[in-house]
DRENPAZA-289830 format. One record per residue: x, y, z of N, C-alpha, C, O in turn; residue in three letters. Coordinates in Angstrom, 1 decimal, m for minus. Last residue first. Layout:
<recs>
{{X; Y; Z}; {X; Y; Z}; {X; Y; Z}; {X; Y; Z}; ALA}
...
</recs>
This chain:
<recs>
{{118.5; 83.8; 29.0}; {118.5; 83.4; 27.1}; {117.4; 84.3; 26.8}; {116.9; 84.4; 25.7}; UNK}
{{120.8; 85.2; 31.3}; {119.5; 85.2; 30.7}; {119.8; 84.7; 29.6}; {120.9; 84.9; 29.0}; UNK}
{{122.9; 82.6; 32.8}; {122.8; 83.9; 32.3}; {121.3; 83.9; 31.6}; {120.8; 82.9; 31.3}; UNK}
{{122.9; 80.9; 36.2}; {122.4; 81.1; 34.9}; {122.4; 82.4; 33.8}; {121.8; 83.4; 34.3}; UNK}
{{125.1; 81.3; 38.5}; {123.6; 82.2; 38.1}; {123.9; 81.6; 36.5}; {124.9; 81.8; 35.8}; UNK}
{{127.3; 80.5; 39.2}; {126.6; 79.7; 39.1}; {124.8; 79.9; 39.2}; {123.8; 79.3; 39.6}; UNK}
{{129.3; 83.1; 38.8}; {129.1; 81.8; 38.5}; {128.2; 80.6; 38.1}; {128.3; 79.9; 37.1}; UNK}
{{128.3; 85.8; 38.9}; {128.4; 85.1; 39.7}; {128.2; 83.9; 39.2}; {127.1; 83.5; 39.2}; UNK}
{{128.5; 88.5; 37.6}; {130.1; 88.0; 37.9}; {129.4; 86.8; 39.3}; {129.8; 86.9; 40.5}; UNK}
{{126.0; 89.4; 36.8}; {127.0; 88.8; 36.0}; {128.2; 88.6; 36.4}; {129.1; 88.4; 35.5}; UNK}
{{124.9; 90.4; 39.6}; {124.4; 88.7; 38.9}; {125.5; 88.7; 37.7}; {126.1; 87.6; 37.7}; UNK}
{{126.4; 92.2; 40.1}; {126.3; 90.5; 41.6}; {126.0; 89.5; 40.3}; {126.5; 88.4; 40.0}; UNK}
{{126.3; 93.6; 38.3}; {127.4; 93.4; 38.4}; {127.6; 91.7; 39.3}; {128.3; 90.7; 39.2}; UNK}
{{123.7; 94.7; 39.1}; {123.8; 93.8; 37.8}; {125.5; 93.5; 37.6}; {125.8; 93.0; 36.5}; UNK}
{{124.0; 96.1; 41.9}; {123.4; 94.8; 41.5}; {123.3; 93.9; 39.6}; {123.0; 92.8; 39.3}; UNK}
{{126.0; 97.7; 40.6}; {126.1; 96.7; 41.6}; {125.5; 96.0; 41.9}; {126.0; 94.9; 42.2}; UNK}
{{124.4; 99.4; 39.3}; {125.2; 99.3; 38.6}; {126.0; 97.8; 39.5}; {126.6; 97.0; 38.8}; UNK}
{{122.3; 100.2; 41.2}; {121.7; 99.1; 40.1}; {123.2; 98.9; 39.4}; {123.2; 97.9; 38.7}; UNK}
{{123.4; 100.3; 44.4}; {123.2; 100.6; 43.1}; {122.6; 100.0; 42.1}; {122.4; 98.8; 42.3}; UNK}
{{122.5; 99.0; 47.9}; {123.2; 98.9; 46.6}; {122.5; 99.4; 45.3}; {121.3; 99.2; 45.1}; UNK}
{{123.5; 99.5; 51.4}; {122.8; 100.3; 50.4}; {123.3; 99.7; 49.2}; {124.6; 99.6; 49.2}; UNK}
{{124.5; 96.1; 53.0}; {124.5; 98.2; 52.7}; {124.0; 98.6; 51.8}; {124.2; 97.8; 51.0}; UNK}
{{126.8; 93.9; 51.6}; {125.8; 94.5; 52.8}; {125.9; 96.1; 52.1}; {126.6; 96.8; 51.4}; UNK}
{{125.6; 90.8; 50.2}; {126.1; 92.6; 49.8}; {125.3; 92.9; 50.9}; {124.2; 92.5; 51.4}; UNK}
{{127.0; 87.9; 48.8}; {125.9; 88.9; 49.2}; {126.6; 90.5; 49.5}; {127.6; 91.1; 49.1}; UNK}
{{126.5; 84.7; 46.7}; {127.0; 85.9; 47.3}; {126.0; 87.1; 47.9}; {124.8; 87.3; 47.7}; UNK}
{{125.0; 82.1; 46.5}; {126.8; 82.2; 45.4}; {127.1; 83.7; 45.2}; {127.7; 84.2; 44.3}; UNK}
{{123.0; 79.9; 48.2}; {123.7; 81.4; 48.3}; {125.1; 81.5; 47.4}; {126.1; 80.9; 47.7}; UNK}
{{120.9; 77.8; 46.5}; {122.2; 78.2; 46.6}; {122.6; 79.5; 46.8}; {122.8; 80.3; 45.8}; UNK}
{{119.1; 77.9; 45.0}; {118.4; 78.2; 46.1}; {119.9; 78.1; 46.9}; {119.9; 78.5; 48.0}; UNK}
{{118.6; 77.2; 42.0}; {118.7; 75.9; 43.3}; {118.6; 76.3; 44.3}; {118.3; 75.4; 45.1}; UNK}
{{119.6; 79.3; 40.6}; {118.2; 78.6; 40.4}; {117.8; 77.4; 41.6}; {116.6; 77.1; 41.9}; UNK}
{{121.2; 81.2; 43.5}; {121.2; 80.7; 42.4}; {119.4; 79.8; 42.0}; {118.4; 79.7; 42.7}; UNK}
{{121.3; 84.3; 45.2}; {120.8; 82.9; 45.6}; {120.9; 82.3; 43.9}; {120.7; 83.3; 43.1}; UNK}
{{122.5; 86.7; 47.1}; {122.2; 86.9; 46.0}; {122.5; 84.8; 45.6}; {123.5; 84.3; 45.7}; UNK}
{{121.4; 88.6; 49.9}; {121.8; 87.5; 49.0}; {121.4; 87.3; 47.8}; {120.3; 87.6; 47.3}; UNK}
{{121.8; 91.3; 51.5}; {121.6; 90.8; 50.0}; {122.2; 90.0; 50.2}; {123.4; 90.2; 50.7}; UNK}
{{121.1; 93.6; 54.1}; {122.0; 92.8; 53.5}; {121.4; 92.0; 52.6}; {120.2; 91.8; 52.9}; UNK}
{{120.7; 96.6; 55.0}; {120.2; 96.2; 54.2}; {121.3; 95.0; 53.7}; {122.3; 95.3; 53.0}; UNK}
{{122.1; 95.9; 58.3}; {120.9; 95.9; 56.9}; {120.9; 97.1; 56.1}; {121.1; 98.2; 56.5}; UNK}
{{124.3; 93.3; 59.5}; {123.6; 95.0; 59.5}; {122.0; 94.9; 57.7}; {121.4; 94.2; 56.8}; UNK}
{{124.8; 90.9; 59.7}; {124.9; 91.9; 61.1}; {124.6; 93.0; 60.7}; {124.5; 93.9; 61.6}; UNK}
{{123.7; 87.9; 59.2}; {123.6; 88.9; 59.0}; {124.0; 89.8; 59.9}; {123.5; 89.6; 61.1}; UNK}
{{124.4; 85.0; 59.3}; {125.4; 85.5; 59.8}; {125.3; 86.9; 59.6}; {126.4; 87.5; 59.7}; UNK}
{{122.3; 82.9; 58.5}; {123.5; 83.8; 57.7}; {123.8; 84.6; 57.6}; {123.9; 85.3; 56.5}; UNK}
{{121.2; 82.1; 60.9}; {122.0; 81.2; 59.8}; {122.9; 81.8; 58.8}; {124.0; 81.3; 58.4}; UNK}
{{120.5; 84.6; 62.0}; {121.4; 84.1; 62.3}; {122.0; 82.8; 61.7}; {123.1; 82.4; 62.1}; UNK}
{{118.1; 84.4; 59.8}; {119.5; 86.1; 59.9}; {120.9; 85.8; 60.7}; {122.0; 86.2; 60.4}; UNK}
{{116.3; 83.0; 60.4}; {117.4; 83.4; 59.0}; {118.5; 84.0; 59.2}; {119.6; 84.1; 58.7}; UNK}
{{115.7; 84.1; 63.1}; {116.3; 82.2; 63.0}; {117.5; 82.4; 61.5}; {118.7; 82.1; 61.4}; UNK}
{{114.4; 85.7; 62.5}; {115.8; 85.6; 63.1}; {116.6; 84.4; 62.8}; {117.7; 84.1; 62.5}; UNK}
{{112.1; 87.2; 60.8}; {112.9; 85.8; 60.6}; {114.5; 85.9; 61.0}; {115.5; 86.0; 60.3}; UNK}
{{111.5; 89.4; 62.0}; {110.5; 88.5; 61.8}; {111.2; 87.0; 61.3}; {110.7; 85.9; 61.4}; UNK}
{{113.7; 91.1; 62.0}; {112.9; 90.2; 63.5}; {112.1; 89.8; 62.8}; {111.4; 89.6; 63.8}; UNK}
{{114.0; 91.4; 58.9}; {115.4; 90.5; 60.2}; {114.3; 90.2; 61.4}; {114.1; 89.0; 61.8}; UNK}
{{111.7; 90.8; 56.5}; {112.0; 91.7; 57.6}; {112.8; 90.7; 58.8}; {112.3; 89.7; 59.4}; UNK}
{{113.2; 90.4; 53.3}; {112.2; 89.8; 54.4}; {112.7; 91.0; 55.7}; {113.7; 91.7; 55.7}; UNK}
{{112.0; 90.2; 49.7}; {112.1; 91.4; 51.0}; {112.3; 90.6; 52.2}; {111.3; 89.9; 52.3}; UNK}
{{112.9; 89.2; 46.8}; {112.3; 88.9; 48.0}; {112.6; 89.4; 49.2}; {113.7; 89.0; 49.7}; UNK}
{{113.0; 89.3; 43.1}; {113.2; 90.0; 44.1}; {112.2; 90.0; 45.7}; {111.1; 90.5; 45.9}; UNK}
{{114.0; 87.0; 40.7}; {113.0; 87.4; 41.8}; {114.0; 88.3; 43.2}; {115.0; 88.1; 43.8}; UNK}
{{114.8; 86.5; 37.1}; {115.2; 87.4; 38.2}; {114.1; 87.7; 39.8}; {113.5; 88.8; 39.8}; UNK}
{{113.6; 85.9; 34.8}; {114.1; 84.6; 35.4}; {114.7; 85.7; 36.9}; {115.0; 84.9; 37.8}; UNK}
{{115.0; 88.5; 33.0}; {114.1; 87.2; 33.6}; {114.6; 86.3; 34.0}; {115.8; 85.8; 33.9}; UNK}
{{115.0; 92.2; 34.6}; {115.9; 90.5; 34.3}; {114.6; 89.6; 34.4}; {113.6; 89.6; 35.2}; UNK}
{{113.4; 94.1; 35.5}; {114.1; 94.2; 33.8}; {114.3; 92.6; 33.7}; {113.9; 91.8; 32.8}; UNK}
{{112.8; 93.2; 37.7}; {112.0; 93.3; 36.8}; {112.2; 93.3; 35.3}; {111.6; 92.8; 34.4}; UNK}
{{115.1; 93.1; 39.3}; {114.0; 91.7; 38.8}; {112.6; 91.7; 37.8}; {111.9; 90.9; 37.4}; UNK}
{{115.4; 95.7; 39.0}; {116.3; 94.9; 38.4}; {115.6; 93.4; 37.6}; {115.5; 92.9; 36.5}; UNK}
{{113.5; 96.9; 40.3}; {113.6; 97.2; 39.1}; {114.2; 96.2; 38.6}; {113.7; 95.7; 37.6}; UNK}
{{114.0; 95.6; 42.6}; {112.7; 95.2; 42.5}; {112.8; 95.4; 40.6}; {112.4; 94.5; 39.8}; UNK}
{{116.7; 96.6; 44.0}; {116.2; 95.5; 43.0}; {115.4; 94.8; 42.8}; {115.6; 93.6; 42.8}; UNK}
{{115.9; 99.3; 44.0}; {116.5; 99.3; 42.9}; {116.8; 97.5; 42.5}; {117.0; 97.1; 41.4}; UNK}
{{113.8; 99.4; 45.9}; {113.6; 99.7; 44.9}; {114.6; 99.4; 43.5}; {114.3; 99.4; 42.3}; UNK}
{{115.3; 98.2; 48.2}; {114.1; 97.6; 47.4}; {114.0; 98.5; 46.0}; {114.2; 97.9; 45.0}; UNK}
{{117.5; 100.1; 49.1}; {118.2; 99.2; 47.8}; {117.0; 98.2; 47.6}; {117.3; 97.2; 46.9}; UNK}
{{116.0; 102.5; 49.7}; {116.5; 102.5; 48.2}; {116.8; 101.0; 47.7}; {116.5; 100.5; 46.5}; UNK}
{{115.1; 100.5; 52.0}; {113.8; 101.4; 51.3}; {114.5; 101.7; 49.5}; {114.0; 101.4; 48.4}; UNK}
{{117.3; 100.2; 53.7}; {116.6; 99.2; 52.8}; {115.6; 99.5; 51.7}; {115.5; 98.8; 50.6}; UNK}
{{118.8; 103.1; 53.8}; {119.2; 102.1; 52.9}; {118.6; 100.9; 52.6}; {118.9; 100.3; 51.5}; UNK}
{{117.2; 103.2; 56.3}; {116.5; 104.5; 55.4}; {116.9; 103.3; 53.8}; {116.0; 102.8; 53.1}; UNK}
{{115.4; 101.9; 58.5}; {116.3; 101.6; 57.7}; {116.0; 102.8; 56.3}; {115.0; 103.1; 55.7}; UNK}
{{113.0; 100.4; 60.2}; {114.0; 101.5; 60.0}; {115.5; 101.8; 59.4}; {116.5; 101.9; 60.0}; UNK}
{{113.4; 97.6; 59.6}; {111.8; 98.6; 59.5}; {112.2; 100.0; 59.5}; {111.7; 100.8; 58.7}; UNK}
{{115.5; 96.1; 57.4}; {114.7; 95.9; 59.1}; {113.5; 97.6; 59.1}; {113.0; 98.2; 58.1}; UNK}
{{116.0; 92.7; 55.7}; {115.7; 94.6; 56.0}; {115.4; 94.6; 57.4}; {115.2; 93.8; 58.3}; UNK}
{{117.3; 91.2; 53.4}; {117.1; 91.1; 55.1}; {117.3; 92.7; 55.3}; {118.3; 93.5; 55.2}; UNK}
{{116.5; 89.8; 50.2}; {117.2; 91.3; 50.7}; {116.6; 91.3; 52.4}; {115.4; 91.3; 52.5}; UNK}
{{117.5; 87.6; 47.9}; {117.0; 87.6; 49.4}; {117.7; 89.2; 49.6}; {118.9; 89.6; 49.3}; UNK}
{{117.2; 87.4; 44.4}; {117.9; 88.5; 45.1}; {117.3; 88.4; 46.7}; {116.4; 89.3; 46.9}; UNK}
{{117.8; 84.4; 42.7}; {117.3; 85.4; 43.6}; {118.0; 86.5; 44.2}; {119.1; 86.4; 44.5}; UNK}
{{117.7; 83.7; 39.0}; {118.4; 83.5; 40.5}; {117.0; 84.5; 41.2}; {116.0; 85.0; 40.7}; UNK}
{{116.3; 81.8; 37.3}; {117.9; 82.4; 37.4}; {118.4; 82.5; 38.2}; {119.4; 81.8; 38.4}; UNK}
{{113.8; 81.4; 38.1}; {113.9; 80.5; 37.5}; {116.4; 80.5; 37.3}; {117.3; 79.7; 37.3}; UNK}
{{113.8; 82.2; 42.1}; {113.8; 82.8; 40.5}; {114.2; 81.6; 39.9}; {114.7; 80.7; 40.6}; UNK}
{{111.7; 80.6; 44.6}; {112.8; 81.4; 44.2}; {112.9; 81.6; 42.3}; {112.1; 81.1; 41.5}; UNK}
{{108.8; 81.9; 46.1}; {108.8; 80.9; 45.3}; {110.6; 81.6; 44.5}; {110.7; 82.7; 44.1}; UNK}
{{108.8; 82.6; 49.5}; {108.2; 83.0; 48.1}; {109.1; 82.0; 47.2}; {110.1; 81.4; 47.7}; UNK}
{{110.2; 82.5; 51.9}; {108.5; 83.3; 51.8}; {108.2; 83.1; 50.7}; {107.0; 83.2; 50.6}; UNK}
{{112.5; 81.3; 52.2}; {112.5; 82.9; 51.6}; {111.2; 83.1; 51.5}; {111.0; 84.0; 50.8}; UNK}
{{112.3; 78.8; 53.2}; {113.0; 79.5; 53.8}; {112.4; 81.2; 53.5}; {111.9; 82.0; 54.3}; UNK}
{{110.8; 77.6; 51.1}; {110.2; 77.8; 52.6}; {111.1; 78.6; 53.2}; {110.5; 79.3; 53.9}; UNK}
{{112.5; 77.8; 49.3}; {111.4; 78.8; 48.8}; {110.6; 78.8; 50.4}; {109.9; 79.7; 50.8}; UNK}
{{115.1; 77.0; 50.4}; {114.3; 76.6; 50.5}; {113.4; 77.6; 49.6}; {114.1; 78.5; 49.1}; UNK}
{{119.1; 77.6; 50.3}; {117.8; 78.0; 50.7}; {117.0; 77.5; 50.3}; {117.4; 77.1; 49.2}; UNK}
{{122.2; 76.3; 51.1}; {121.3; 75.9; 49.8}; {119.7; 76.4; 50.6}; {119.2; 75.6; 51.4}; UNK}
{{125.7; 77.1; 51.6}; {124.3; 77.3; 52.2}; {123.4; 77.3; 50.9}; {123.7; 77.9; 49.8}; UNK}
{{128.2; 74.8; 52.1}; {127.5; 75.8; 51.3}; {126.2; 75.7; 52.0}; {125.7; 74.8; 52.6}; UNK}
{{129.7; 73.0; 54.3}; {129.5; 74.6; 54.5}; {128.9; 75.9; 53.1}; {128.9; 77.1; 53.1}; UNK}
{{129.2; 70.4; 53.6}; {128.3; 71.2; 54.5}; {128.5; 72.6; 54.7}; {127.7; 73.2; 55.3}; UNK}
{{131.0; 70.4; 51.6}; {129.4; 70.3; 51.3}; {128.8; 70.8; 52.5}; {127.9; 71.7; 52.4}; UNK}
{{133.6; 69.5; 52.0}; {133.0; 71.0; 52.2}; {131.6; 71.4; 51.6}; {131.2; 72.5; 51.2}; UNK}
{{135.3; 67.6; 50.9}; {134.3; 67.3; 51.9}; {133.3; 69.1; 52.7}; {132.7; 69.5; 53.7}; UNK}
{{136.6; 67.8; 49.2}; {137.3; 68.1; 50.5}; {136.2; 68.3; 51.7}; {136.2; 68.8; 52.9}; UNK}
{{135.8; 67.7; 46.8}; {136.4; 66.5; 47.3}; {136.9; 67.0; 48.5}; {137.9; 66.4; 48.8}; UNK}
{{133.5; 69.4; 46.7}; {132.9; 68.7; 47.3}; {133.8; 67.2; 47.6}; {133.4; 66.2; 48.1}; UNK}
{{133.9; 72.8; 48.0}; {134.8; 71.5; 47.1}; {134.0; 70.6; 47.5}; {133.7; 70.8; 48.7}; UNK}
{{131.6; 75.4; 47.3}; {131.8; 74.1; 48.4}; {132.7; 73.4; 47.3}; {132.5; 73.3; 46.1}; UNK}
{{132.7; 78.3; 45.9}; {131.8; 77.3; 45.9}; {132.4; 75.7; 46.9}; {133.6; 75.3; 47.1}; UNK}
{{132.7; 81.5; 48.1}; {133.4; 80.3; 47.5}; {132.4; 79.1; 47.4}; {131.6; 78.7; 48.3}; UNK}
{{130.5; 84.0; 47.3}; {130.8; 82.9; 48.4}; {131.8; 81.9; 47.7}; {131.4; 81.5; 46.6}; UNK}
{{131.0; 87.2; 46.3}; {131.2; 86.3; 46.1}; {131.8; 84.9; 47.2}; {133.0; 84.8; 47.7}; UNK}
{{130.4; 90.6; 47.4}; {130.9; 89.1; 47.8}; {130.8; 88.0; 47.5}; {130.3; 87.4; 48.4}; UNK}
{{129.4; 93.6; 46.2}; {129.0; 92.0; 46.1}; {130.6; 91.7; 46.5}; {131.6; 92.2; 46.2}; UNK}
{{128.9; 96.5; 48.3}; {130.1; 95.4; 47.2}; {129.6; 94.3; 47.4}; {129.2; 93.9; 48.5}; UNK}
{{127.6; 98.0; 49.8}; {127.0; 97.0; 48.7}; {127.8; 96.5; 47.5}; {127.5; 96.3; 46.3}; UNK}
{{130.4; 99.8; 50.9}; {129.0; 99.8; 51.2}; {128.4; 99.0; 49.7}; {128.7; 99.5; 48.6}; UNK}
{{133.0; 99.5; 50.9}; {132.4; 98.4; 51.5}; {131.0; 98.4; 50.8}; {130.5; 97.4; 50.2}; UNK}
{{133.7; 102.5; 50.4}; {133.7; 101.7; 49.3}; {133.3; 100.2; 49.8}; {133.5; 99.5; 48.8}; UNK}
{{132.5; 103.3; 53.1}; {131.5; 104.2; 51.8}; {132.1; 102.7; 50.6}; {131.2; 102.1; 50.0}; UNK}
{{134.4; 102.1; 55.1}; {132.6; 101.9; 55.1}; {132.2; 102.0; 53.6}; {131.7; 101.1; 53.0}; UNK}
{{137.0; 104.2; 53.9}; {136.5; 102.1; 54.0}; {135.2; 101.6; 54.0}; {134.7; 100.9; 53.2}; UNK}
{{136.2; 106.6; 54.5}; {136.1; 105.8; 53.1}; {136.2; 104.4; 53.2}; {135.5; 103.6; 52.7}; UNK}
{{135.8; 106.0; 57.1}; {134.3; 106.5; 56.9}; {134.4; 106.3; 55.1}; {133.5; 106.0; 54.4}; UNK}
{{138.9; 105.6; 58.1}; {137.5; 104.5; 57.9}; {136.4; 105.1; 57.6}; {135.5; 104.4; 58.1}; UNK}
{{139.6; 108.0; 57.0}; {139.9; 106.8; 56.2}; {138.7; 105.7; 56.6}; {138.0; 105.1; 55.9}; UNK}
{{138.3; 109.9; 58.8}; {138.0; 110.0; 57.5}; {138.6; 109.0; 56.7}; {138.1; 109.0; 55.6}; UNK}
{{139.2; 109.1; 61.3}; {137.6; 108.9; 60.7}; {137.1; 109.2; 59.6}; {136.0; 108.9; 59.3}; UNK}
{{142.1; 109.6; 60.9}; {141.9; 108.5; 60.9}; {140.0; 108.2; 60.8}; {139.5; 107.2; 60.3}; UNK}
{{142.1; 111.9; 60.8}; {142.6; 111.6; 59.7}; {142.1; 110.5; 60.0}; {141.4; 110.1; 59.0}; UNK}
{{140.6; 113.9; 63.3}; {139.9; 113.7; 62.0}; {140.6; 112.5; 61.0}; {139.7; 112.0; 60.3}; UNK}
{{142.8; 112.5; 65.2}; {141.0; 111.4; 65.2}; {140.8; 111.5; 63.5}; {140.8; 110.6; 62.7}; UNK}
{{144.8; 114.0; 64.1}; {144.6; 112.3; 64.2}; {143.7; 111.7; 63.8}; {143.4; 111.0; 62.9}; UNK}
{{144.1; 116.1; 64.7}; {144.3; 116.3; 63.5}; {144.2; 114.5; 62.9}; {143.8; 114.0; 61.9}; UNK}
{{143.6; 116.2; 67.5}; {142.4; 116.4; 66.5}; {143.2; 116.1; 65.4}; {142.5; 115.2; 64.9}; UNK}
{{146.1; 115.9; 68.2}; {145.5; 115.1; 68.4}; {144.2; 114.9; 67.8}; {143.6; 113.8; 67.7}; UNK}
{{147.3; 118.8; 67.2}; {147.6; 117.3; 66.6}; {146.8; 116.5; 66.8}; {146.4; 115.9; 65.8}; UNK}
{{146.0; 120.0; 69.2}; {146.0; 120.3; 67.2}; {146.2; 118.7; 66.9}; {145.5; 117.7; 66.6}; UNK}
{{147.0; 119.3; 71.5}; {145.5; 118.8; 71.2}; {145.2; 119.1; 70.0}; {144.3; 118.5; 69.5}; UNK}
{{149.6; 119.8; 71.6}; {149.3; 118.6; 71.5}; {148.3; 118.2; 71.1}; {148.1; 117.1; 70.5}; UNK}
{{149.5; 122.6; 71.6}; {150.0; 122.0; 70.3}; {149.6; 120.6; 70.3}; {149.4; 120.0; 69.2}; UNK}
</recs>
């Protein structure tokens, strides 16, 4: 009777965290913006177009840190390649994690497919780890502050 129960456990408890992961999986996060009277300038992160390979959006950017096997990098390029397609002023930039560590440990990446989602200035203002939707990516850019809206 003890080992019923004790399966009955593991299953209950790997099926709540396996729903924790699934509704985690490519929720945008919104970064708090730096106060700049509390002296918290240095903890916003402001990226380079040297940083990201490529020239950043006139709106924003979408940084996506992939890694080569990765089934979830492969969907969530596609779906914000479309995005930056439909949106102007919208760039969508791939980069591969071992090819730019140095990036990945400035921001704090631990799994992939992770998304930044970068303002006209190259300002991180949120990111997404894990597989993401098009309904989730146009959600990152309209509930992010300091993204320009399209004219």
């Amino acid at each position: 009777m003890k080992e019923v129960a004790l399966v009955a456990v593991v299953l209950a408890l790997t099926s709540v965290l396996g729903l924790v992961w699934q509704r985690r999986n490519g929720r945008f996060r919104a970064v708090a913006p730096a106060d700049a009277t509390a002296g918290d300038a240095a903890t916003r992160v402001v990226l380079t177009s040297d940083d990201v390979t490529a020239p950043l959006g006139a709106r924003a950017t979408f940084l996506q840190v992939s890694s080569e096997v990765c089934s979830a990098c492969r969907s969530t390029h596609r779906v914000l390649s479309a995005v930056a397609a439909e949106q102007p002023g919208v760039v969508h930039v791939e980069l591969d994690a071992v090819q730019h560590l140095d990036l990945v440990r400035r921001l704090d990446v631990l799994r992939t497919p992770t998304t930044f989602v970068l303002a006209h200035d190259g300002t991180v203002v949120g990111r997404m780890s894990g597989a993401t939707d098009r309904p989730q990516a146009l959600a990152a850019l309209a509930s992010c502050p300091d993204v320009a809206p399209a004219r």
